[in-house]
PAMILO-855205 format. One record per atom (N, C-alpha, C, CB): y, x, z. Coordinates in steps of 0.05 Angstrom, whole numbers, plus 32768, in hexadecimal, padded with zeros to 4 digits. Each point is the difference from the previous one (the first is absolute). Glycine has a CB too. Layout:
N
YXZ/...
% end
This chain:
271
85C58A7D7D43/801C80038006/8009801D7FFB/7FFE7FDA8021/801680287FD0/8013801C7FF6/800D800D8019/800F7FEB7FD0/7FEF80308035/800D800C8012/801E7FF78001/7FDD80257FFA/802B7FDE801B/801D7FFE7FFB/802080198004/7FE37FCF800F/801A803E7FDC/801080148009/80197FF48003/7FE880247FEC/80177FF38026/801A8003801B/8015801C7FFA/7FD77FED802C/8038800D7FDA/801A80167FFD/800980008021/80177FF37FC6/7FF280268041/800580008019/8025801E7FFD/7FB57FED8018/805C7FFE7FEB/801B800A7FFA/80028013801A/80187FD47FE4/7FE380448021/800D800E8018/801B80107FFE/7FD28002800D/80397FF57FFD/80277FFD7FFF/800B7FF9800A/80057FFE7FE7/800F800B802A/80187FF88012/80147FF27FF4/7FF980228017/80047FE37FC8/80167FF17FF0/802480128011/7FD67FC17FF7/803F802D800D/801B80048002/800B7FEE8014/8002800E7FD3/7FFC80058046/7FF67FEF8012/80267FEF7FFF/7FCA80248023/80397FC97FEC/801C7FE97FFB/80047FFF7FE9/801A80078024/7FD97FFB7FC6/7FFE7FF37FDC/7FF97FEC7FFA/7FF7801D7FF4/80037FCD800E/7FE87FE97FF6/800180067FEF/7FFE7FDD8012/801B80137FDA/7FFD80147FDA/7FF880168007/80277FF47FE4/7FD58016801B/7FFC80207FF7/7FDF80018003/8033801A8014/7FC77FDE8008/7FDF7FFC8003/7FF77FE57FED/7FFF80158039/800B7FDA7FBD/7FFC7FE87FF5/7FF3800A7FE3/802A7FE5801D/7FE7802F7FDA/8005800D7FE4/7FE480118000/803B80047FFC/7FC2800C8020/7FE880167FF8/7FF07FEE8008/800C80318006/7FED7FB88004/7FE67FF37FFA/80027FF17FF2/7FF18004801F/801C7FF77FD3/7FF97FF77FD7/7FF9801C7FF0/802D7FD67FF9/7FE28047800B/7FF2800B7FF4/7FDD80098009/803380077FF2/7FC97FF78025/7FDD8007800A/7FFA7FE87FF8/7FFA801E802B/800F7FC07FCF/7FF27FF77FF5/7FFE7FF87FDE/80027FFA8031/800E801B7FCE/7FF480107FDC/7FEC80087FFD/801E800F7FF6/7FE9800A8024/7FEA80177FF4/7FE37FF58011/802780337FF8/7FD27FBA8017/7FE57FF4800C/7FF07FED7FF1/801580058026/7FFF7FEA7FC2/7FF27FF07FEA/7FFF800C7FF2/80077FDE8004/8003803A7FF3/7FFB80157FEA/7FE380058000/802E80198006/7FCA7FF0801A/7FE88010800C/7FEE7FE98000/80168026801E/7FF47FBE7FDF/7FE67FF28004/7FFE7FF48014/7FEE801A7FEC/80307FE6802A/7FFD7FED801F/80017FE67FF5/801B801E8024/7FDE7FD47FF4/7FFF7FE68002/800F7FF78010/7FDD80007FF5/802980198025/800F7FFB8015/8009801A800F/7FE87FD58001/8036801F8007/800F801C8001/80067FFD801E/801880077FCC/7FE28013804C/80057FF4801B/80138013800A/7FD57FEA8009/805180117FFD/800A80168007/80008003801F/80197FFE7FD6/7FF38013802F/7FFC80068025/80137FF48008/7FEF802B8007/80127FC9801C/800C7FF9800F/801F7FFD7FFD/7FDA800E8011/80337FE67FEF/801F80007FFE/8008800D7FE8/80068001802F/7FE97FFB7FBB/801380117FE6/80107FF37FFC/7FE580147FE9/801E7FC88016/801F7FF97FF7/801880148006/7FF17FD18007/8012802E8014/8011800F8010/800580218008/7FF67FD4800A/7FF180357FF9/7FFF801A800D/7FF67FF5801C/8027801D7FE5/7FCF7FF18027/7FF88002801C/80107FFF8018/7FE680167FE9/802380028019/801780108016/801C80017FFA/7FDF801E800A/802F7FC17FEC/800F7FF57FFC/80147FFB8019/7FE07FF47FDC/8016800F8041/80137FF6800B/80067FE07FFF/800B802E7FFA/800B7FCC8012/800B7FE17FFB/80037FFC7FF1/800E7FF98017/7FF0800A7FCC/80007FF87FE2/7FE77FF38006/801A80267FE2/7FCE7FD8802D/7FF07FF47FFB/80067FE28005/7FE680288005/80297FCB800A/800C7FED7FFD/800A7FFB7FED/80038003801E/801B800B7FD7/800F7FFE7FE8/7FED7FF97FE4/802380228018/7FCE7FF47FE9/7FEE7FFA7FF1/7FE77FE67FF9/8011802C800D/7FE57FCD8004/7FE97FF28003/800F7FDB7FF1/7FE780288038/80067FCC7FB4/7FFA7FF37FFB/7FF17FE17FF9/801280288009/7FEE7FC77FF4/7FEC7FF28001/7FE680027FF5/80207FED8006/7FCF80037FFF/7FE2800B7FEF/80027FF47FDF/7FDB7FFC8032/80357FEF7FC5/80047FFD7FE8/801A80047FF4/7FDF7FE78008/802F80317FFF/801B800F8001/7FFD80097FDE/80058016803E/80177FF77FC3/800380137FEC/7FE880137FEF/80297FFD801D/7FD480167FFA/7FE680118000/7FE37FF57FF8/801B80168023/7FE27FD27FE6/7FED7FF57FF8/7FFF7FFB7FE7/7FFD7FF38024/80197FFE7FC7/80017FFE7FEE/800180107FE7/80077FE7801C/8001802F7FF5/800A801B7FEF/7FE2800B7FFD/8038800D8016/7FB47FF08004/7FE380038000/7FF07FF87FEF/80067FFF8020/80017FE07FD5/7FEE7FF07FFB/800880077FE3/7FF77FDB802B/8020802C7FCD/800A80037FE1/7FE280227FF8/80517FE98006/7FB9802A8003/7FEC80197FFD/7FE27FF48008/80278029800E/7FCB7FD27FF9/7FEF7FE68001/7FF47FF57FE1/801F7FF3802D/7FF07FF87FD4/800280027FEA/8002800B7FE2/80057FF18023/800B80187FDF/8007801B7FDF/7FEB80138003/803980067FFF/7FB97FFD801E/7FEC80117FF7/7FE57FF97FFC/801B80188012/7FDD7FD08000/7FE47FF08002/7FF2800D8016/7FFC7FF57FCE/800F80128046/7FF68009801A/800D7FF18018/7FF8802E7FEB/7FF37FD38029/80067FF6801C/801480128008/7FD37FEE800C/803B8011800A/8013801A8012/7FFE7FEF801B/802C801A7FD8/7FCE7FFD803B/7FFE80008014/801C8014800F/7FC87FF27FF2/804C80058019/8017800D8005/800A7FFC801F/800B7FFA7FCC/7FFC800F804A/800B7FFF8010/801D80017FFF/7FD9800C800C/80307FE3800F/801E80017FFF/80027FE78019/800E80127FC4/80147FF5804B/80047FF3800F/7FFB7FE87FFC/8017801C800A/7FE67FCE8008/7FFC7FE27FF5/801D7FEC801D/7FB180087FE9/80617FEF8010/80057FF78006/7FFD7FD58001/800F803D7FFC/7FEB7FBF801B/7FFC7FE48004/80127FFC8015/7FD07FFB7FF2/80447FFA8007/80167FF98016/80128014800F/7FE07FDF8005/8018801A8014/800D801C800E/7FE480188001/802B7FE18026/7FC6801C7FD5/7FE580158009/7FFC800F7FE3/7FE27FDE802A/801B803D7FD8/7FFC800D7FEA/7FE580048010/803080137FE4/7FBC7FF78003/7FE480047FFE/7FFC801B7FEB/7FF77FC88009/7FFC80457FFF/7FEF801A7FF2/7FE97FEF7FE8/800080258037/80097FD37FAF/7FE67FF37FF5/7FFA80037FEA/80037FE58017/7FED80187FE1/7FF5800F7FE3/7FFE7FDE7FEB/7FD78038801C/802A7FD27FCD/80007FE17FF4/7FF0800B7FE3/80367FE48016/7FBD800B7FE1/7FE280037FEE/800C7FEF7FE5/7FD07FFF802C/804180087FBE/80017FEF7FEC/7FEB80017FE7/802D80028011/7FC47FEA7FED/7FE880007FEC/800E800B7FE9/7FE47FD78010/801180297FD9/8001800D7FE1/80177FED7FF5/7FC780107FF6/803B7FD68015/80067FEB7FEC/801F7FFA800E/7FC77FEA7FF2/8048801D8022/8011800A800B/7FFB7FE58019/802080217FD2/7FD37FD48033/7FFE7FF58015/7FFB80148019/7FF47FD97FE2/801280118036/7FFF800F8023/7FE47FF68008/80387FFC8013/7FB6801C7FEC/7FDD7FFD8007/800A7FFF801D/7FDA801F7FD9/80327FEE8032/7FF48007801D/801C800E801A/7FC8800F7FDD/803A7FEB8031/8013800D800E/7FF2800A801C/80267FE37FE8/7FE9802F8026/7FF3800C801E/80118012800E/7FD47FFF7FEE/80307FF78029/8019800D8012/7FE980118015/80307FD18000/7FD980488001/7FF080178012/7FFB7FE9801D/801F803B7FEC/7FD17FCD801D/80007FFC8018/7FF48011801E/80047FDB7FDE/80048040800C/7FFD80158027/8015800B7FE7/7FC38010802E/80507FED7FEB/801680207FFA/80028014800C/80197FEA7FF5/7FEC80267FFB/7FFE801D800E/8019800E800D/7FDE80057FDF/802380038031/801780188004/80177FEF8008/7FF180257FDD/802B7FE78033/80187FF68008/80057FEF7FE8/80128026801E/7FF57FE77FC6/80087FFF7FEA/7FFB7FE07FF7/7FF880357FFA/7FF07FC3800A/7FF67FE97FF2/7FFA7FEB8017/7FE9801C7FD7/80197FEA8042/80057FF1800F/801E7FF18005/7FD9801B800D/803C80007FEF/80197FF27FFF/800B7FEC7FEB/800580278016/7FED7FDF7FD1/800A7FEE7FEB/7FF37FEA7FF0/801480238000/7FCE7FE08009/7FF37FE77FF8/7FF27FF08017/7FF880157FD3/80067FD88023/7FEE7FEB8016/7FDC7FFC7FF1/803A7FDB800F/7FB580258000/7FE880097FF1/7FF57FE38001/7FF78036800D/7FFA7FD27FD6/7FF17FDF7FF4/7FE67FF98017/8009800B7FC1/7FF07FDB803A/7FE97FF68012/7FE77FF17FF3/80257FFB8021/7FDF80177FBA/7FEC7FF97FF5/7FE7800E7FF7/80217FE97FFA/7FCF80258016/7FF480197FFC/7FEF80027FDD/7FF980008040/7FF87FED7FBA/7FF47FFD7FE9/80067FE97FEB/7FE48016801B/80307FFA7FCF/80127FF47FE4/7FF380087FF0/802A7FFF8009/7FC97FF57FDE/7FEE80007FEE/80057FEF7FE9/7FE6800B8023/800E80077FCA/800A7FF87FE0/7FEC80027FF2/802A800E8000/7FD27FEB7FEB/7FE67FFE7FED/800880097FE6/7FEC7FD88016/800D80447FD9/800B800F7FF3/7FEA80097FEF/802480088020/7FDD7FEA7FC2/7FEB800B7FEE/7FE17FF78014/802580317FE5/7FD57FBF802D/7FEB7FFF8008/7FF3800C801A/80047FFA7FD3/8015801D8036/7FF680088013/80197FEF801D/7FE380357FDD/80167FD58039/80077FF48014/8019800E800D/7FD17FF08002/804380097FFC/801A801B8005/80057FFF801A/801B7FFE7FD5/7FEA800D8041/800F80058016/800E80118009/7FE97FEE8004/8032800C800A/801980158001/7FFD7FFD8019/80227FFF7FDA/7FEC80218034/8003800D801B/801D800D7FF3/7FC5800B801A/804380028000/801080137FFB/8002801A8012/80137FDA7FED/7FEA803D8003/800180178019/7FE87FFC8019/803980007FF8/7FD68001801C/7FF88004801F/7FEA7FE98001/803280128018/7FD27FD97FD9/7FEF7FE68006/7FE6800E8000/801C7FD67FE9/7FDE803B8003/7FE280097FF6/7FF3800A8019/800E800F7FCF/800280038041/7FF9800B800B/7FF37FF38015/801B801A7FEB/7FE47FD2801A/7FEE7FEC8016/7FE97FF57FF1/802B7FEE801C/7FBF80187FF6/7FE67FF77FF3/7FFC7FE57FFE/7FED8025800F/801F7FD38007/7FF27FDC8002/80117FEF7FE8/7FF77FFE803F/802780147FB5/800B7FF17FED/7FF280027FE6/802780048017/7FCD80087FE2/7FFB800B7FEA/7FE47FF27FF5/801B802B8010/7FD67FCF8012/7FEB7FFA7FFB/80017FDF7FFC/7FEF802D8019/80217FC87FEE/800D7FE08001/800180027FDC/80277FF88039/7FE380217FB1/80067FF37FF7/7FE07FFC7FEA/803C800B800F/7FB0800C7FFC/7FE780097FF2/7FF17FDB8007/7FFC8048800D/80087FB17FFE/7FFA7FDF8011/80057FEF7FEF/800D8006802D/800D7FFB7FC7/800E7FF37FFA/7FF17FFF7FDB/802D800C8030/7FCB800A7FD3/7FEF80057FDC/801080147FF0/7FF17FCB7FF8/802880418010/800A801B7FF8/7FF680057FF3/800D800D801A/7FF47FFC7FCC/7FF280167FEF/801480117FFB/7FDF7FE77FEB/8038801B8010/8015801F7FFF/80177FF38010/7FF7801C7FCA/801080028049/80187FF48015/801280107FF2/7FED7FF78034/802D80007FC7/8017800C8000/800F80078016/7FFD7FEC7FDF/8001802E801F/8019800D8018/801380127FFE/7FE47FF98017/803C7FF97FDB/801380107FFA/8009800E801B/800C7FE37FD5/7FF680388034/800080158014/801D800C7FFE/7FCB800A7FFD/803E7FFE8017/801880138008/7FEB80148011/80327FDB8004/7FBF802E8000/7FEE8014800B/801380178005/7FD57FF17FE6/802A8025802A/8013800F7FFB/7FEB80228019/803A7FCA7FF3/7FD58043800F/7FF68017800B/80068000801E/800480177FD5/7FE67FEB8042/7FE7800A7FF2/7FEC7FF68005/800F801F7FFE/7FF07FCD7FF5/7FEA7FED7FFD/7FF37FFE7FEF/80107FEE8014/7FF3802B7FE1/7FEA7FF97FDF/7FE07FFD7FFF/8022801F7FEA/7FD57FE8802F/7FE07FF08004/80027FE18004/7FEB802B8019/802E7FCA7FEA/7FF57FE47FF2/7FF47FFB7FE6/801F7FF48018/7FF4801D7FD9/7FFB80017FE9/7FEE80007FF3/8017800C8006/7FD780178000/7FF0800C7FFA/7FE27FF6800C/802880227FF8/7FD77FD28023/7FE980008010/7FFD7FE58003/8004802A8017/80137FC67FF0/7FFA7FE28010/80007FED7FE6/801D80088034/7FF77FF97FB4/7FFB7FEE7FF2/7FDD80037FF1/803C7FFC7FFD/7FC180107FFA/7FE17FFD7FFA/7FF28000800E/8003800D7FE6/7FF87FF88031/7FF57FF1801C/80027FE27FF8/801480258026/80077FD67FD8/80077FD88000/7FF47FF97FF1/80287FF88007/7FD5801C7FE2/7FF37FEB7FE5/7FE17FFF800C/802080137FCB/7FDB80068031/7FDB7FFC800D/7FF57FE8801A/8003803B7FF8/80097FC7800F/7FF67FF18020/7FFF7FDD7FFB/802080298024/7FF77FD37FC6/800B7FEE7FF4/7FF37FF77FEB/8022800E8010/7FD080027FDC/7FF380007FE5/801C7FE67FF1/7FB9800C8012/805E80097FF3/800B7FFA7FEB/801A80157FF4/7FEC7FD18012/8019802C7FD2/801380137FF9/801D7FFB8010/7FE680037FD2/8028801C8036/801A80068001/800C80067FEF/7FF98006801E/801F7FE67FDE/801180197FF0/801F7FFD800C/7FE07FFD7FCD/8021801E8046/800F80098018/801780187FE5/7FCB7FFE803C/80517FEE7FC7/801280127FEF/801880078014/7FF47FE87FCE/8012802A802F/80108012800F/801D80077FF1/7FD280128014/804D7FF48001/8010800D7FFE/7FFC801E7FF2/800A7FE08024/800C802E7FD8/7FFC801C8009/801480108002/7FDC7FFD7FEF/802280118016/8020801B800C/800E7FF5800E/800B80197FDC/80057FFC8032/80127FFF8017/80187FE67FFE/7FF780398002/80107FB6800F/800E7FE67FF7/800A80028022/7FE07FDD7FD0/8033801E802D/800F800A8027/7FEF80098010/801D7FDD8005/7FDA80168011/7FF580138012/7FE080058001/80287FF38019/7FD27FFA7FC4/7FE47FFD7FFA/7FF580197FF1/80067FCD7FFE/7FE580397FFF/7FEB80147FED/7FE97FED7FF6/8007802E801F/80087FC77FCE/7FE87FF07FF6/7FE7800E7FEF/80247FDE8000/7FC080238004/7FEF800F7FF7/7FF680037FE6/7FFA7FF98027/800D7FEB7FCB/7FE77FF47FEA/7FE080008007/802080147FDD/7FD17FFF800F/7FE97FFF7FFD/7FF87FDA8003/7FFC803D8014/80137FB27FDD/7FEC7FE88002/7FF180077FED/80197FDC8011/7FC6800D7FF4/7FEC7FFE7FFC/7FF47FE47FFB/800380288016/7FEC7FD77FD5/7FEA7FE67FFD/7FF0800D8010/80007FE97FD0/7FF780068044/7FE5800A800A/7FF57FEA7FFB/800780218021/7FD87FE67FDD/7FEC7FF48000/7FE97FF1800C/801480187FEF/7FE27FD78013/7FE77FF28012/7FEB80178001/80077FCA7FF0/7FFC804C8009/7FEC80128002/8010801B800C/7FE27FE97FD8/803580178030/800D800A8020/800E801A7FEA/7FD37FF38039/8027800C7FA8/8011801D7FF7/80147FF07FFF/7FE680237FE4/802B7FEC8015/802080037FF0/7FFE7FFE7FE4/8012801F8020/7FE97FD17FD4/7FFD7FF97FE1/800E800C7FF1/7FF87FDB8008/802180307FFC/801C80017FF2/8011800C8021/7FFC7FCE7FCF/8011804E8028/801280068015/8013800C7FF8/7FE48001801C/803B7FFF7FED/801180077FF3/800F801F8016/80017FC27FE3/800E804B8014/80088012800B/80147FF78018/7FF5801B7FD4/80257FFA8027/80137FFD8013/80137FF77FF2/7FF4801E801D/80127FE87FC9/801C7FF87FF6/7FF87FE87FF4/8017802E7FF7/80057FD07FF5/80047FE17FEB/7FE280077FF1/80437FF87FF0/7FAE7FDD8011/7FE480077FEE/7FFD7FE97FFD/7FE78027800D/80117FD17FDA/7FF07FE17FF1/7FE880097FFF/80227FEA7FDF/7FCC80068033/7FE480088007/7FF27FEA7FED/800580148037/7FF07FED7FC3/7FF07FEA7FEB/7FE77FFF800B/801580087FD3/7FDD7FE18033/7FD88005800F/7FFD7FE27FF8/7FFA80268039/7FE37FD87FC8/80017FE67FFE/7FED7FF68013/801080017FD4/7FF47FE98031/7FEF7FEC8010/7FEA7FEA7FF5/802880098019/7FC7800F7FE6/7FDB7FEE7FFC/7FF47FF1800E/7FF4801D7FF0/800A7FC58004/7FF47FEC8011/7FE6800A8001/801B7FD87FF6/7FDA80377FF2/7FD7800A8003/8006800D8017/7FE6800D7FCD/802E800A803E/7FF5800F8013/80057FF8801A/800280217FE4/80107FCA801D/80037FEA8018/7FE87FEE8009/802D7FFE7FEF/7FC67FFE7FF5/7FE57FE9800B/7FEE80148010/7FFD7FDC7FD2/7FFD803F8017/7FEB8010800C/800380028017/7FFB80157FE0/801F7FF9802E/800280168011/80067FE88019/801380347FDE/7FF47FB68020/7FF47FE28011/7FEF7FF88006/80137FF57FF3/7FD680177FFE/7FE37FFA7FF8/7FEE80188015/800C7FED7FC3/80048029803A/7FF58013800E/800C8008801B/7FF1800C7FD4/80207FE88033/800B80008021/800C7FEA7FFF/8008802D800C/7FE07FC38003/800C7FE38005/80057FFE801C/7FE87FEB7FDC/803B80238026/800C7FFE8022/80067FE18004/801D80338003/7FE77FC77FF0/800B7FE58005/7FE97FE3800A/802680187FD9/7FC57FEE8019/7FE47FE98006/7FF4800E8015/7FF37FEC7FD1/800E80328040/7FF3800A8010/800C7FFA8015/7FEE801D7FE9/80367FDC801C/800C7FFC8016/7FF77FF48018/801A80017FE2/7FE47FFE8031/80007FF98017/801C7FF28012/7FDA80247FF6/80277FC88003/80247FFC800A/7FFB7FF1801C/801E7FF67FCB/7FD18005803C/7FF47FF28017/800380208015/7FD77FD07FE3/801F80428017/800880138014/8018800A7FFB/7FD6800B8007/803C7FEA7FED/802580157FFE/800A7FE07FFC/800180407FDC/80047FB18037/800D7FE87FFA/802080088001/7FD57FDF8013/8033802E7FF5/8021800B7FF8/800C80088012/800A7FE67FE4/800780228020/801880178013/80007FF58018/8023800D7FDD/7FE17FD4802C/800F7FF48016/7FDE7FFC8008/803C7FE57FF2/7FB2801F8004/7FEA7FF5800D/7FF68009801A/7FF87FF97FD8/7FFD8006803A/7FF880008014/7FF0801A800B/80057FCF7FF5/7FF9804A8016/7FEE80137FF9/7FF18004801F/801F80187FD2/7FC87FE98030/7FF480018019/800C8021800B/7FCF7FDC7FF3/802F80268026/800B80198011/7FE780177FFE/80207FDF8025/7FEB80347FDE/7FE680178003/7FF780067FEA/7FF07FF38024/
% end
């Protein structure tokens, strides 16, 4: 099996634009099949912008909306997957969710956050109750998070269970939290023995400091590919050889013990 390079869009885009962010991810998915992607993953809320305010309502969509189609067309014309965030409206409940359109402009995969973070994302979305959404991409095993989700071990590890081989996690990360970044996501991948590829916002957006520096990290706990602070099309790729190996050589997952960590609500002797 052929690696599968990855493009990782870090950009805030224009924030209350959809056109406008719609447009610059047709052009990154120029310049990512130029480079040889297969698959293009932008950060968190690029339809929209982030720190939108109640436009995130105004804004927010269905999952086979406009945007989607406008997705699935660049998709298409280019012969790459896109991986894009943006409000998701279902009825009255808007959702924080990222949506996965294969090469061929079809809908692989959809996923509504489900830990929100901060006043901000508490006041305007209602959080999903599907922890592990999965897609099958060139052969490997796809799974989407978003942001904050990563940051919980037991989710992450549901999705390594689940047969994960690269998680997608379009990020609003912001300051000063950049040792998620830098420290915890390749932590996730290692513990996990499987690839991240954690894409990020960046610069100042209302009362946010969004950081960048997203990253592929690796089943072997580096940073494969790391990107700075400003606007960056990160290009890395994802090797099934170094997934088997580095599976082969820390096998967390067949060593588990789940009989002694049966879960949170469980029962714990005193003393």
């Amino acid at each position: 099996m052929s690696a599968l390079r990855t493009a990782l869009l870090q950009s805030s885009g224009q924030p209350g634009s959809p056109a406008a962010n719609l447009r610059a991810l047709d052009a990154a998915a120029a310049r990512a099949a130029a480079a040889g992607a297969r698959l293009l993953v932008c950060p968190e809320m690029f339809l929209t912008g982030y720190a939108i305010g109640d436009d995130v309502a105004r804004l927010a969509e269905p999952a086979g909306g406009p945007a989607a189609e406008a997705v699935a067309a660049t998709a298409r014309g280019h012969g790459l997957a896109v991986l894009y965030g943006y409000p998701e409206r279902d009825g009255p409940r808007v959702f924080n969710s990222a949506q996965l359109i294969a090469a061929d402009g079809t809908r692989a995969a959809g996923y509504r956050k489900t830990h929100l973070f901060g006043a901000f994302e508490r006041e305007h979305f209602t959080p999903g109750e599907q922890p592990v959404v999965q897609a099958d991409l060139d052969g490997l095993r796809v799974g989407i998070m978003i942001c904050y989700d990563v940051e919980f071990p037991e989710n992450v590890r549901a999705h390594a269970l689940a047969g994960t081989d690269l998680l997608l996690v379009p990020t609003a990360q912001m300051h000063p939290f950049e040792f998620v970044a830098e420290s915890v996501v390749p932590v996730r991948a290692f513990e996990n023995q499987l690839y991240v590829a954690y894409v990020n916002r960046t610069g100042l957006e209302g009362q946010f400091d969004f950081v960048g520096l997203s990253c592929l990290a690796g089943p072997d706990g580096t940073a494969r590919a790391r990107a700075g602070r400003g606007e960056e099309l990160l290009v890395a790729d994802v090797d099934p050889e170094l997934l088997a190996a580095s599976r082969r050589a820390n096998p967390y997952l067949e060593d588990r013990r789940p009989g002694l960590y049966p879960g949170p609500h469980a029962a714990h002797p005193a003393g």
